[in-house]
N, C-alpha and C positions, 0 to 999 in steps of 0.2 A: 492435833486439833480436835477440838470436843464435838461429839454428835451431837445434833441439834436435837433437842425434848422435844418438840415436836414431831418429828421424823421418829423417834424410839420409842414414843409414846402408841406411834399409828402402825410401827412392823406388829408391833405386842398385841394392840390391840385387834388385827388382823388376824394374828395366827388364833387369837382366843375368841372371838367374835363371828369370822367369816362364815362358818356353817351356819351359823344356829340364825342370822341374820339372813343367807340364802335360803334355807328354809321356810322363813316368814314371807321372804319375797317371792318367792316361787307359789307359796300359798294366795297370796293377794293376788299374783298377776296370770298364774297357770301357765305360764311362758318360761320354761330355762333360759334363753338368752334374756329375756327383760329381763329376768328377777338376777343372772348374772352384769346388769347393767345396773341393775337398781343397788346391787352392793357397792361396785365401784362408786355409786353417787353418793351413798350413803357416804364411804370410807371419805371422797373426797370433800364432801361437806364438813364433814366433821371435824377433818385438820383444815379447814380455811377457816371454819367457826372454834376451835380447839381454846381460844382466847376467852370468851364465850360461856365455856362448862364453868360453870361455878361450883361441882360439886355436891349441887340440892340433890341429885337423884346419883345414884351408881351407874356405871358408864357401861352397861351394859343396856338399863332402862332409856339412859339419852340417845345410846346409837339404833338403840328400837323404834323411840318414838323419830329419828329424824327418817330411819328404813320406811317405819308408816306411813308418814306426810309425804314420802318421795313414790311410794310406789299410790296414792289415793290420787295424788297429783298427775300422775301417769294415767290411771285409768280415766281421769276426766279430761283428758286433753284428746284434742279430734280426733288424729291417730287412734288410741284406743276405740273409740265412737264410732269408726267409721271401716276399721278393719277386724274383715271375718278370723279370730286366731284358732278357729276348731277345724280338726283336722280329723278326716275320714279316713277307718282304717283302709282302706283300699289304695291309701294313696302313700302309706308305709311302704319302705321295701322291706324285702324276706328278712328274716331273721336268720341269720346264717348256722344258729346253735341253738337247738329248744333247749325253753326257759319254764319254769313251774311259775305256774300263773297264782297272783295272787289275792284274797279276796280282798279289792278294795269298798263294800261296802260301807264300812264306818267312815273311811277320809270320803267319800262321794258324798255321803248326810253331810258331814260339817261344809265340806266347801258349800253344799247347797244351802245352808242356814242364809238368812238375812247377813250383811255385811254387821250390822255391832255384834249379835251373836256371836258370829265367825272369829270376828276377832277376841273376842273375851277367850271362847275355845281356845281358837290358837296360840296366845297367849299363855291361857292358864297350863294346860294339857301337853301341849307341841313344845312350848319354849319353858316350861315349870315354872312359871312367872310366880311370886307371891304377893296377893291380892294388895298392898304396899307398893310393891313393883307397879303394879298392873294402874295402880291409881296414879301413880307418876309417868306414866308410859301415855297413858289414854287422856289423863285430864282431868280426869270425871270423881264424882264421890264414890268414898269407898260403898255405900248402900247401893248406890248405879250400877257398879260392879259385881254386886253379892246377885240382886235382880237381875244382871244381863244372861252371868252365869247358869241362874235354877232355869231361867225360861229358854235358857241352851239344852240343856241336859233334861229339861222335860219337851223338848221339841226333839233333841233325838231320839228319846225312848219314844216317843209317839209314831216319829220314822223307819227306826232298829226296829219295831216293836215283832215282824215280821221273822226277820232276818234272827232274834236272836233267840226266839220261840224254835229254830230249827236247827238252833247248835245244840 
C-alpha cells in the first residue's frame, strides 16, 4: 500500500523545517512551550490546508508565513493580554552545573524593536531569508522591506551604540 503524499510530504517537511520554524516562534512569543505549540499548529495547518500551496512561494516562505499569522494570532487572543509570562529570577531553581553566561545584548535590542522591525530582523538575519522570500512571507513590497530593514539596523546601532564602543 502507497504512503499517502501528504503524510511524506509533512515527515520531510518537519525534519527540514522544525527548527528554524521553533526559532521564529519562540522569538514572537518568548515562551518555549507556546512557540513549541505554535509549530505543531503551524505543521498541522499546513497538511489540512497542503491542498491549498499552489507553489507561488517555496515551502519554506508558506510554513513561515502560516508560523507568523499563528503565533500574531496567539499574542492578540485574551490569554496572551491577560497573562503575566515574565518570570523573576528568584523563582528559577538552582542550576545544578555552572554554565558560562552569555552576552545576550544584541537578541535583547532586536526583541526590543517595534514588532515590523523585529520581524524584518528576524527574518532577514535569524532565518537568512532573501528579501524575495521575505516579500512572500510578509506580504508587503519589496521597497517596504528594504525601509523596514535600514530603519532596523539604524535603530540598533543607535541602541548597540554603547555596548559595541566597549568591545
Amino acid at each position: 500500500m502507497a504512503q499517502d503524499p501528504r503524510r511524506e510530504w509533512l515527515e520531510n517537511a518537519i525534519t527540514r523545517w522544525e527548527k528554524p520554524i521553533l526559532r521564529l516562534c519562540y522569538a514572537y512569543l518568548g515562551d518555549r512551550a507556546l512557540a513549541e505549540d505554535a509549530v505543531q499548529e503551524t505543521f498541522f495547518k499546513a497538511w489540512k490546508h497542503y491542498d491549498r500551496f499552489r507553489g507561488e512561494a517555496n515551502e519554506k516562505t508558506w510554513l513561515m508565513r502560516i508560523a507568523i499569522n499563528h503565533c500574531k494570532d496567539l499574542l492578540k487572543s485574551a490569554w496572551a493580554r491577560n497573562t503575566d509570562r515574565s518570570v523573576v529570577p528568584d523563582m528559577l531553581p538552582e542550576c545544578p552545573v555552572p554554565f558560562e553566561e552569555r552576552d545576550d545584548t544584541v537578541t535583547r535590542a532586536v526583541m526590543s524593536l517595534p514588532p515590523k522591525l523585529k520581524e524584518v530582523t528576524l527574518l532577514r538575519w535569524y532565518q537568512e531569508m532573501s528579501l524575495e522570500e521575505m516579500t512572500m512571507v510578509l506580504r508587503i513590497p519589496r521597497s517596504t522591506v528594504n525601509y523596514r530593514l535600514k530603519k532596523a539596523r539604524t535603530t540598533l546601532k543607535g541602541m548597540l551604540e554603547e555596548w559595541y564602543d566597549e568591545e
